[in-house]
C-alpha positions in Angstrom: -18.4 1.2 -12.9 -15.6 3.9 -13.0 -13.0 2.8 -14.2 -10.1 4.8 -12.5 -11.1 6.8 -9.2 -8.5 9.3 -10.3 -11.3 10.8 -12.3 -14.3 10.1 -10.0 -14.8 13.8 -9.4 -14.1 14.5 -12.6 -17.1 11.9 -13.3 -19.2 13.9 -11.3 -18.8 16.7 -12.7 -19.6 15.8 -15.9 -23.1 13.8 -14.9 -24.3 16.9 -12.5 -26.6 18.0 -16.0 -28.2 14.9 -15.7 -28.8 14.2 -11.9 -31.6 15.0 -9.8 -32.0 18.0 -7.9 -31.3 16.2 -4.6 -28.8 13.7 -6.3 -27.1 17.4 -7.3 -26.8 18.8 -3.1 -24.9 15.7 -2.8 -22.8 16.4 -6.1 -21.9 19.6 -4.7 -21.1 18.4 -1.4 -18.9 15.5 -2.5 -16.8 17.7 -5.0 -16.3 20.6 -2.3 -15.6 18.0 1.1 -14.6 14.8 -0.6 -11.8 14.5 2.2 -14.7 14.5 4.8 -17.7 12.7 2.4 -15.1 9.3 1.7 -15.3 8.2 6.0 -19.0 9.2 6.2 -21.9 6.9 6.2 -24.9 6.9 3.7 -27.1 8.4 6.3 -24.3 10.8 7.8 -23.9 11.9 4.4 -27.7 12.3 3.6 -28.6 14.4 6.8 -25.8 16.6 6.1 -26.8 17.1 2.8 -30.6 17.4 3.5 -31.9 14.3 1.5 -33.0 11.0 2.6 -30.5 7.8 1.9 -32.3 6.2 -0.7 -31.0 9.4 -2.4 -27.6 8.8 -1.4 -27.6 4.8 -2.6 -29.2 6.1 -6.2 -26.7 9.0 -6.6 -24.3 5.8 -6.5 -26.1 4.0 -8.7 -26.3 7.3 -11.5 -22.4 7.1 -11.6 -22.1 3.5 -12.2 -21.5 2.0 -8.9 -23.6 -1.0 -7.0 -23.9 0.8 -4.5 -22.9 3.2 -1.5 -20.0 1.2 -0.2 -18.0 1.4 -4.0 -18.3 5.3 -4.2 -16.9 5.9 -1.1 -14.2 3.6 -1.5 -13.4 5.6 -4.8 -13.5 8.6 -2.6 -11.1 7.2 -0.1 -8.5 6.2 -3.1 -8.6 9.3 -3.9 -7.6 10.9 -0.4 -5.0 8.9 -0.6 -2.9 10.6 -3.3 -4.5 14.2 -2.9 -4.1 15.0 0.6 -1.9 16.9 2.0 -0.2 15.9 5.5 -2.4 19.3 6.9 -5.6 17.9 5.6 -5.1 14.5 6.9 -4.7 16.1 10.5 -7.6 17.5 9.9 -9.8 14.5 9.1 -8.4 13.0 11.9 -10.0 15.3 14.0 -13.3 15.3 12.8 -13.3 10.6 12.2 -11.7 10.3 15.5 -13.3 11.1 18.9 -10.2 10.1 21.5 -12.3 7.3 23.0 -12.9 5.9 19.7 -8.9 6.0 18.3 -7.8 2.4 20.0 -11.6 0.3 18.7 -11.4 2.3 15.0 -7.9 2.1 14.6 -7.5 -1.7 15.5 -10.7 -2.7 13.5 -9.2 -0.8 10.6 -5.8 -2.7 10.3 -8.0 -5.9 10.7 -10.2 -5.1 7.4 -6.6 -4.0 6.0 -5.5 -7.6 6.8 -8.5 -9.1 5.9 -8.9 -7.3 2.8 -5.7 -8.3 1.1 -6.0 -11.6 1.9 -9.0 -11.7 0.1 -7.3 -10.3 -3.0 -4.5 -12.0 -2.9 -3.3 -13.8 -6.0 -1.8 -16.8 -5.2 0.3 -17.6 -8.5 1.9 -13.9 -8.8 2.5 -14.7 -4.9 4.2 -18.0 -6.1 6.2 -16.4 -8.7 7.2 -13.3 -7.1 8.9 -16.6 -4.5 10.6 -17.6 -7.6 12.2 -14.9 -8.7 13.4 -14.0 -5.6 15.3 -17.8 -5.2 16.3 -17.3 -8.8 17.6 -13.5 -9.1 21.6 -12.8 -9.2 21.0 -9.3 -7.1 18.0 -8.6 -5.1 17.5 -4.7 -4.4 15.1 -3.4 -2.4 13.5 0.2 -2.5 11.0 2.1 0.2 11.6 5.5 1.0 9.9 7.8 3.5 7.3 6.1 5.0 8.2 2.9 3.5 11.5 2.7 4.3 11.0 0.5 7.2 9.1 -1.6 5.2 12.0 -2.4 2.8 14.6 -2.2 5.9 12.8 -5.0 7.5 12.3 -7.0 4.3 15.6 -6.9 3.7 16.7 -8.2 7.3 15.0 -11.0 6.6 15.5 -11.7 3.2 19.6 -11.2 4.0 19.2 -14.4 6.8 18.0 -16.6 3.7 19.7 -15.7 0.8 23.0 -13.8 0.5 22.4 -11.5 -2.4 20.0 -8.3 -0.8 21.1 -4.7 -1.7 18.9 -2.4 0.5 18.3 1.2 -1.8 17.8 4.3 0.6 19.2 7.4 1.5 23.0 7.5 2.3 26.2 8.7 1.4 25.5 7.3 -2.4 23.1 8.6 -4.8 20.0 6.2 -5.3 21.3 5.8 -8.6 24.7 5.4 -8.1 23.6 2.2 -5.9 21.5 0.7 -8.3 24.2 1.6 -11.0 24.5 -2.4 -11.5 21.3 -3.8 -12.0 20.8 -5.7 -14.7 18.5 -7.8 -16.6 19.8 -10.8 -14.5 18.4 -8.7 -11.2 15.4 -8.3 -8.9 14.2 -5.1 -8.1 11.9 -4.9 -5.2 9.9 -1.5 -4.7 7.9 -0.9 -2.1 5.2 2.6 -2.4 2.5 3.1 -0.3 0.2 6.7 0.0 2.0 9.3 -0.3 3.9 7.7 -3.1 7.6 8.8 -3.2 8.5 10.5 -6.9 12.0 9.0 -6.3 10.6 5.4 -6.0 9.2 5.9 -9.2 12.3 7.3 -10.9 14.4 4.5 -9.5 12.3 1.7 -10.9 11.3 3.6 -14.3 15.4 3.2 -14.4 15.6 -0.4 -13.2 13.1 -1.2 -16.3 15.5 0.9 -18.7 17.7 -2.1 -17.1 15.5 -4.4 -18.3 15.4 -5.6 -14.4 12.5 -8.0 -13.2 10.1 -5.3 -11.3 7.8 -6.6 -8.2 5.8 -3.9 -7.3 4.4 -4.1 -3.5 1.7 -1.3 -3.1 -1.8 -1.0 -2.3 -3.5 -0.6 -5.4 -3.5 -0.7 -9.3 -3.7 3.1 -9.1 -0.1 3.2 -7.9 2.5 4.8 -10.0 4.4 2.2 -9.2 1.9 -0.3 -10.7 2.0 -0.2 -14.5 6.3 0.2 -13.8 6.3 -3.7 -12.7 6.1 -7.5 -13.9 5.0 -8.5 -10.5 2.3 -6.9 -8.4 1.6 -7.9 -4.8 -1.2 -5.3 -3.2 -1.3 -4.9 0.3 -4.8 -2.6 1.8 -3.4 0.4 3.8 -6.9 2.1 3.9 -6.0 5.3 6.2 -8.8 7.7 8.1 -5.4 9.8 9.4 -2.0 11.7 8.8 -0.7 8.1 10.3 0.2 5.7 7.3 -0.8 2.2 8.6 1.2 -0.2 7.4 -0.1 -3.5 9.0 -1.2 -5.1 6.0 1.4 -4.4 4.1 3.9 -5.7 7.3 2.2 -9.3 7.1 2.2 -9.5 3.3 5.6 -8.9 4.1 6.1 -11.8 6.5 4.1 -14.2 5.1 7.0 -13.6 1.7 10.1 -14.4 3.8 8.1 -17.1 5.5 8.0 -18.8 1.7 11.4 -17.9 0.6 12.2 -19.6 4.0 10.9 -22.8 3.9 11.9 -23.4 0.1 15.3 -23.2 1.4 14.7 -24.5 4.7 17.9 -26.8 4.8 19.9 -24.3 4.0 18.9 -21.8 6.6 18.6 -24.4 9.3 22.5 -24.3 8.9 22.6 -20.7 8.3 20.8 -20.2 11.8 22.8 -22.6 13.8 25.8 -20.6 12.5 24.3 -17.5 13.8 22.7 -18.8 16.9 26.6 -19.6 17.9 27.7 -16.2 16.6 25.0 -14.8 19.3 25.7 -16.3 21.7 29.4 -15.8 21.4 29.0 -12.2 21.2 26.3 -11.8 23.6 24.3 -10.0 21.2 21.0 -11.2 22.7 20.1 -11.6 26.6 20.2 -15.2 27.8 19.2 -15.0 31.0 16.4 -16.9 33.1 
């Protein structure tokens, strides 16, 4: 198996000698429309090609993989760093018929789901808990498309504990927010496809800190990866310029949830509190 997708074309490229002449039409086609061979199926990909499947599943098989399924999925990690906004409007196009957007879309976000769940580890997710409870600062970095993500984590997290700095674009300098942090601190960064370069500058500075890093991203190819102590991967598989962020949303929920209900006394009162602040204030509509 490959060890990092980064290089599968690389991989190709460098086994084409020794494939088969059939085995090299789908080389060639691979390393040219990668962006278009990652959402196709064995057979799609064979009759475009001009070869039968069992082709397809062996030319797999010559660059390490168990089978069809893997390369693609290498092919479609991939996409995710290389692609420019352009060509993912143009995949779009050619994956999604308009009939088709609502059924693909939704049964997308449900492998996402499904998908991380399955890889969930269950002790980092423990311990990631435990830092939170037991960090003097808690700051919290997303930018660009994951800057809702962090916004609403920190909503959340700011109704439980009372120590949440949100990182993001303002009147301050990213840096000159996180000028604090400190090996006593949690720094939460959040990085999904297409990562944001100033995520990774702001965390490669909160480890010059010596800051405790939790790393919420899709996969171990992430810059953002090898930067933390914690790593919680959420599946954000895309087939367009859309980033989908569902996964990553209940990985999200299903943290606060646990922060929550280790401190569910104290937020019982915390809520009360606020539930007579609302109503006060009218913030929320009360009526029948």
């Amino acid at each position: 198996m490959i060890e990092d997708t980064k290089d599968l074309i690389l991989e190709i490229q460098r086994n084409f000698p020794k494939l088969s002449k059939g085995q090299k039409l789908i080389a060639q086609y691979i390393v040219e429309h990668y962006d278009k061979a990652a959402f196709m199926t064995a057979s799609k990909l064979a009759k475009i090609v001009g070869v039968s499947e069992s082709t397809v599943v062996r030319f797999a098989n010559a660059l390490g993989f168990d089978g069809y399924p893997q390369l693609q999925k290498g092919l479609q990690d991939i996409i995710k760093i290389k692609l420019t906004t352009v060509q993912r409007v143009e995949m779009s196009r050619d994956y999604f018929g308009e009939e088709a957007i609502l059924k693909k879309m939704f049964k997308s976000d449900i492998d996402n789901i499904r998908a991380t769940q399955e890889a969930m580890d269950f002790k980092t997710f423990q311990e990631v808990v435990d830092k939170i409870l037991k960090a003097e600062t808690i700051y919290i970095i997303g930018l660009r498309s994951s800057t809702a993500l962090a916004q609403y984590l920190g909503f959340y997290l700011n109704m439980i504990v009372n120590n949440v700095k949100i990182v993001g674009y303002g009147i301050s300098d990213i840096f000159e927010q996180m000028l604090r942090v400190s090996d006593k601190d949690l720094v939460i960064g959040l990085s999904f496809p297409r990562y944001s370069n100033r995520t990774v500058e702001a965390l490669k500075y909160a480890k010059e800190q010596n800051a405790t890093i939790v790393a919420i991203t899709d996969s171990f190819m992430s810059p953002i990866y090898g930067l933390s102590n914690y790593c919680l991967t959420a599946k954000n598989n895309m087939a367009s310029f859309v980033d989908s962020l569902v996964a990553p949303l209940s990985l999200i929920n299903a943290l606060i949830l646990a922060v929550g209900m280790r401190e569910k006394e104290e937020i019982t009162a915390y809520f009360n509190k606020l539930e007579d602040l609302w109503d006060k204030h009218n913030v929320y509509d009360n009526e029948k």
